[in-house]
C-alpha positions as CSV (number, residue, x, y, z in Angstrom):
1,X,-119.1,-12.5,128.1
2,X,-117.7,-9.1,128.6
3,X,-114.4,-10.9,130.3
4,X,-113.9,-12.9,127.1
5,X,-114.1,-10.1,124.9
6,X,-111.7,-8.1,127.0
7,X,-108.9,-10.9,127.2
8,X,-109.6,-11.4,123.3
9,X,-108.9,-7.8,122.7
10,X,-105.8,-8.3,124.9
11,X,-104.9,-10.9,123.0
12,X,-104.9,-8.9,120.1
13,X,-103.1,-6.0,121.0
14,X,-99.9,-8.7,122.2
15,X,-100.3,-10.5,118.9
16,X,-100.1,-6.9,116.8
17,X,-97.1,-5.7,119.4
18,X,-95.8,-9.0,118.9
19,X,-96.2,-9.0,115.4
20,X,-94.5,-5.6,114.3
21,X,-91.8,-6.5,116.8
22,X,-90.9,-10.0,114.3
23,X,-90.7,-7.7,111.1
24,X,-88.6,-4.7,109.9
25,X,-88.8,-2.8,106.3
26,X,-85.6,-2.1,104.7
27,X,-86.0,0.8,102.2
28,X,-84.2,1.7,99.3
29,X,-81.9,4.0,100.2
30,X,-80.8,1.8,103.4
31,X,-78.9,-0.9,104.6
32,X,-79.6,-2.6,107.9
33,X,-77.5,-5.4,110.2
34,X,-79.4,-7.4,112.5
35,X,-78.4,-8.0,116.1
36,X,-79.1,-10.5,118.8
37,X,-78.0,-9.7,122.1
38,X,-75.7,-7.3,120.9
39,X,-73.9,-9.4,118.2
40,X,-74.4,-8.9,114.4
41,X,-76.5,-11.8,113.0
42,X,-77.1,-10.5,109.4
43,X,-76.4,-8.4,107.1
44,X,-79.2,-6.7,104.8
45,X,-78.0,-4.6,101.7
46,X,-81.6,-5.3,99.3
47,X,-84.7,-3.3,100.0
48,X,-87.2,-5.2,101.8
49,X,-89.7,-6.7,104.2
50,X,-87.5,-9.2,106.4
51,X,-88.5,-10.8,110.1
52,X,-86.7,-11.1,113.1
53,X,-87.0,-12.3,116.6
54,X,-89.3,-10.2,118.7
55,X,-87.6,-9.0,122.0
56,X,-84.3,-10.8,121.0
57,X,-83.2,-9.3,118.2
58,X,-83.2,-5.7,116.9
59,X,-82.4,-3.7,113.7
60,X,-80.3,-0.7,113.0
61,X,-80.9,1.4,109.6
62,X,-77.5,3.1,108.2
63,X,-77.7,5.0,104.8
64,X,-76.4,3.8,101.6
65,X,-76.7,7.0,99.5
66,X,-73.3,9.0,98.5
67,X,-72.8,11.6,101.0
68,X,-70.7,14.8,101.2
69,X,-68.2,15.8,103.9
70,X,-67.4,19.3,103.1
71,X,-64.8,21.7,105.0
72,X,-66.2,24.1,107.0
73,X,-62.9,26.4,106.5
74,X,-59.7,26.1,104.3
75,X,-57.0,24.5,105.1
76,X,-52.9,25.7,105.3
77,X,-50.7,23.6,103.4
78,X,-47.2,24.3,102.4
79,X,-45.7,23.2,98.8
80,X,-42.4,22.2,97.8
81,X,-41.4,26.2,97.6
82,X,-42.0,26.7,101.3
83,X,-45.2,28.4,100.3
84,X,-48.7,28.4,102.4
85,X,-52.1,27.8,100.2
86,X,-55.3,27.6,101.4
87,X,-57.1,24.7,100.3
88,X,-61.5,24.1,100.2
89,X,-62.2,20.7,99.5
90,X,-65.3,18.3,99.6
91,X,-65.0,14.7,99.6
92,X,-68.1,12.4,98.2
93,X,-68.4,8.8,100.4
94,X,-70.9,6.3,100.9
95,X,-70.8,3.2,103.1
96,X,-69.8,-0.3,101.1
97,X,-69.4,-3.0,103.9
98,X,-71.5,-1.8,106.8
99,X,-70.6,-4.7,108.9
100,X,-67.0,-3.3,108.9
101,X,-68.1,-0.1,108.8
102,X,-70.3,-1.0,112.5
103,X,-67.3,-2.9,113.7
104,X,-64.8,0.0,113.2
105,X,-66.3,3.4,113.8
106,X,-69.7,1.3,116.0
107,X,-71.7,3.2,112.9
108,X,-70.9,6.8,113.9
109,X,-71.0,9.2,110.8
110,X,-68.7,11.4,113.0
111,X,-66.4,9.1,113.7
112,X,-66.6,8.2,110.1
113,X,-65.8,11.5,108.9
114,X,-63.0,12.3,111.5
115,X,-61.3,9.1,110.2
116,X,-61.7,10.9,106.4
117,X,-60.6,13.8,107.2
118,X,-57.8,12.8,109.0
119,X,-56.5,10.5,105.7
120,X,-57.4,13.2,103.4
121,X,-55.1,15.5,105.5
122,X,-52.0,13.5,105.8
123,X,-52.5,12.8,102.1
124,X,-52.9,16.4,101.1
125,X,-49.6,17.5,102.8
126,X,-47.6,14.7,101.0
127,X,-49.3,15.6,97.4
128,X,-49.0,19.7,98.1
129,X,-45.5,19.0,99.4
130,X,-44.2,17.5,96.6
131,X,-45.7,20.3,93.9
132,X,-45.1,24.0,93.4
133,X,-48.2,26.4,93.4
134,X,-48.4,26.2,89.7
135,X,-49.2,22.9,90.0
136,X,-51.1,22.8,92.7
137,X,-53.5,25.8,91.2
138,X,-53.8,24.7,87.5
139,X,-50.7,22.5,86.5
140,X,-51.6,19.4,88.2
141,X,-54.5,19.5,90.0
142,X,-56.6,17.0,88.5
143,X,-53.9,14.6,88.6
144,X,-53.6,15.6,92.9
145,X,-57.5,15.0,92.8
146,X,-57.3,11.5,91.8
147,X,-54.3,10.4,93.7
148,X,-55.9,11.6,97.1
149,X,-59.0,9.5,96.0
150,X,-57.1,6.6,95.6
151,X,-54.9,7.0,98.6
152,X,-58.0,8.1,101.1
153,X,-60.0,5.0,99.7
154,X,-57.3,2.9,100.0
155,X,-57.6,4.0,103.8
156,X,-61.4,3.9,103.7
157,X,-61.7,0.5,103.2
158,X,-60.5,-0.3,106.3
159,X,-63.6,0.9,107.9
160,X,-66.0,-0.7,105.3
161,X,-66.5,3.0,103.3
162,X,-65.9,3.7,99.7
163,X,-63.9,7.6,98.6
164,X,-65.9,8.4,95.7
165,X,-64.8,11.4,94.7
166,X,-62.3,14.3,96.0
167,X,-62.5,17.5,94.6
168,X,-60.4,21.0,95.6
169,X,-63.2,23.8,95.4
170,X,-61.2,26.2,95.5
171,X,-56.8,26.9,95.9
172,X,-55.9,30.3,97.5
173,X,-52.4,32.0,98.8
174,X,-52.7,33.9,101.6
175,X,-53.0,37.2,101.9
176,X,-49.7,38.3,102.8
177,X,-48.3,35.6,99.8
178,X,-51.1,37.0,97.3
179,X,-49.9,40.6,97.1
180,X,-46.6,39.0,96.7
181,X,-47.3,37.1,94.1
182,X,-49.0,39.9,92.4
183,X,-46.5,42.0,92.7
184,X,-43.8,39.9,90.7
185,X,-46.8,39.3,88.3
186,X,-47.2,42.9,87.8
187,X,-43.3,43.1,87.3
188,X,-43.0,40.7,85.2
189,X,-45.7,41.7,82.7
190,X,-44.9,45.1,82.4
191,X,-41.1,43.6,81.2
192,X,-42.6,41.4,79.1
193,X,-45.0,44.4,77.1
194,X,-41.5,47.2,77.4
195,X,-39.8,44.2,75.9
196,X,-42.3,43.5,73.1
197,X,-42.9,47.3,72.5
198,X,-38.9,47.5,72.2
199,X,-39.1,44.7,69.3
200,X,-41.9,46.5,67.9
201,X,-40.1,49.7,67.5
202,X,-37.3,48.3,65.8
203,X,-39.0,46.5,63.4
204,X,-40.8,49.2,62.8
205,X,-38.0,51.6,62.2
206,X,-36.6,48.3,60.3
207,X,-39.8,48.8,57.8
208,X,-39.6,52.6,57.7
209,X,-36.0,52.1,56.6
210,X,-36.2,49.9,54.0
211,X,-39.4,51.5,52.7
212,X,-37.2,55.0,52.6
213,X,-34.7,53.2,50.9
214,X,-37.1,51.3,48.0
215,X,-38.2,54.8,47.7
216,X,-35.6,56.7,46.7
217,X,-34.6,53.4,44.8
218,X,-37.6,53.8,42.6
219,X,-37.3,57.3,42.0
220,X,-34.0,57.4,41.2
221,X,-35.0,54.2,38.6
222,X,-37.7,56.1,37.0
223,X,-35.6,58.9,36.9
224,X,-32.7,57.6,34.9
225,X,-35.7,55.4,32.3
226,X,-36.9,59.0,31.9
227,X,-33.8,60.9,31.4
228,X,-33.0,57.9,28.9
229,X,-36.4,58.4,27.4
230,X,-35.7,62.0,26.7
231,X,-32.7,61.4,25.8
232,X,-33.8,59.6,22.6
233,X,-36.5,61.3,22.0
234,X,-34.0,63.9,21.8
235,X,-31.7,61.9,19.4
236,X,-34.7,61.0,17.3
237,X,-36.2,64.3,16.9
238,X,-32.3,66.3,15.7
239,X,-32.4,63.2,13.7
240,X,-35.7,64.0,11.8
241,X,-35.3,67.9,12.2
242,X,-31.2,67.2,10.4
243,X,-32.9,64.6,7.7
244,X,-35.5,67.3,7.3
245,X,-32.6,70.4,6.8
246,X,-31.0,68.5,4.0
247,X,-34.0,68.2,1.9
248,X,-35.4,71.5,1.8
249,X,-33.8,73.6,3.8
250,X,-35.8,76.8,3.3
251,X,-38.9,75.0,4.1
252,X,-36.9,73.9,7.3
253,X,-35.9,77.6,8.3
254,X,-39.6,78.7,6.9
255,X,-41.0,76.4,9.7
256,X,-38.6,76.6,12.8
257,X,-39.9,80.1,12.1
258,X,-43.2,79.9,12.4
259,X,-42.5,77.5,15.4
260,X,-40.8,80.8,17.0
261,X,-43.7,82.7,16.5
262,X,-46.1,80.9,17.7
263,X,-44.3,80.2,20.9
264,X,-43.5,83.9,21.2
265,X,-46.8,85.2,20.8
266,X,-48.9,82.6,22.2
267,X,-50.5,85.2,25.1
268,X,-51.5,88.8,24.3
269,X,-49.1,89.4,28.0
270,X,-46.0,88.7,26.3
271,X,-43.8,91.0,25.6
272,X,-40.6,90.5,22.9
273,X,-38.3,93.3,22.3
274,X,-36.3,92.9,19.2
275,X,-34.9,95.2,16.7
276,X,-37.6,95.6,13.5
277,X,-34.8,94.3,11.0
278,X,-33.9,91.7,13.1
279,X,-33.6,87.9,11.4
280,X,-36.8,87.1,13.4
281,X,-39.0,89.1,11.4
282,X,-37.9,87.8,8.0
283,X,-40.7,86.1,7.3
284,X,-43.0,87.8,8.6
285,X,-41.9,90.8,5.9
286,X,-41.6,87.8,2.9
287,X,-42.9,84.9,2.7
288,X,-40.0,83.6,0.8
289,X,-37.7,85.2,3.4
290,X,-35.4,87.1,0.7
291,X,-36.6,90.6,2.0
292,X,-34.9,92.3,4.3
């Protein structure tokens, strides 16, 4: 009895060994290819419970998500001006055909990545040699972006991987170039602002002229309406003072007179020296102005 119960426990354990040998998972974030004595058999892309042939066939597991090959130091490239930069970069890739992608690079990520980095090389010295920095920094550099994409997944394909994205982190000169650059930067501003504060003086002295000149304009205007005011004011006031004379002309005399003295001794400072029997006092001594 005991013998039975062993070998049925035996029995078992080969069917359960058996058994997980005949089936494989496929998760999500996977794709797998199936092999039988060393030759792919099937390809699976879906997420899944699938079964194979124990002992004859095995699985390998390669992932589908979008990864990131990212450079570990900048890279020197020259532009069309002779010029070094120094480049960072990251490039975004995922696996599309991983039958191609086994057969090509036998499923090695580093062999995968070498063959990237060795497209998105070449293409990054025919883009930065055909562009001046200015392009390459800001001018141009999305339209660089998308044209190593397409010329590193054109490349890509070959070994069953999609370029999904390539972007330049950051675009540098060199030291050496840098202080340069700065330097004729520096130069170049400072001739722009002497230049501007050159403009600016002489439109200021431009302003300061022409103000001057609407100045004494305007002065010399109101000078001449007031001197033309005064003058007939003038005119009208002998005018009244002659048609006045030639109706009464003591009253006249009787009233420039009293005009006189009011002026004369308008503050008890002034002082008026005049003989006693001058003309000036004649009315003073008659009203009528016969006495002398």
């Amino acid at each position: 009895m005991k013998a039975i119960s062993s070998i049925f426990a035996v029995l078992l354990l080969v069917l359960a060994v058996v058994g997980s040998s005949a089936v494989y998972i496929v998760d999500q974030r996977e794709q797998a290819l199936l092999f039988q004595l060393g030759e792919v058999v099937g390809v699976k892309t879906s997420p899944g419970l699938y079964l194979k042939i124990p002992f004859v066939q095995n699985v390998r597991f390669f992932d589908s998500r979008i990864l990131t090959m990212d450079s570990e130091e900048p890279e020197r490239y020259i532009t069309s001006e002779k010029k070094n930069v120094l480049v960072d970069l990251f490039v975004k890739w995922r696996i599309v055909d991983v039958k191609q992608y086994y057969v090509s690079v036998q499923g090695d990520e580093t062999l995968a990545r070498v063959r990237l980095a060795q497209t998105i090389n070449s293409s990054m010295r025919d883009e930065f040699g055909n562009r001046t920095v200015h392009d390459v920094v800001s001018g141009e550099r999305d339209k660089i972006m998308e044209v190593m994409r397409q010329k590193a997944n054109t490349d890509a394909e070959k070994i069953g991987v999609e370029v999904v994205d390539v972007r330049l982190k950051r675009v540098d000169l060199p030291q050496e170039v840098s202080e340069s650059v700065y330097r004729r930067m520096e130069a170049e501003r400072k001739r722009v602002a002497n230049q501007l504060r050159s403009t600016g003086f002489a439109e200021s002295e431009k302003i300061r002229a022409d103000a001057d000149r609407q100045h004494e304009v305007i002065l010399a205007e109101a000078y001449r309406d007031a001197q033309k005011i005064m003058g007939e004011g003038d005119a009208q006031a002998t005018a009244i003072y002659a048609e006045a004379f030639q109706k009464d002309a003591k009253f006249y005399g009787f009233y420039r007179s009293l005009d006189a003295y009011e002026k004369s001794f308008r503050s008890k400072e002034d002082i008026l020296v005049v003989e006693p029997n001058s003309e000036f006092f004649k009315y003073m001594k008659d009203p009528t102005g016969h006495k002398k």
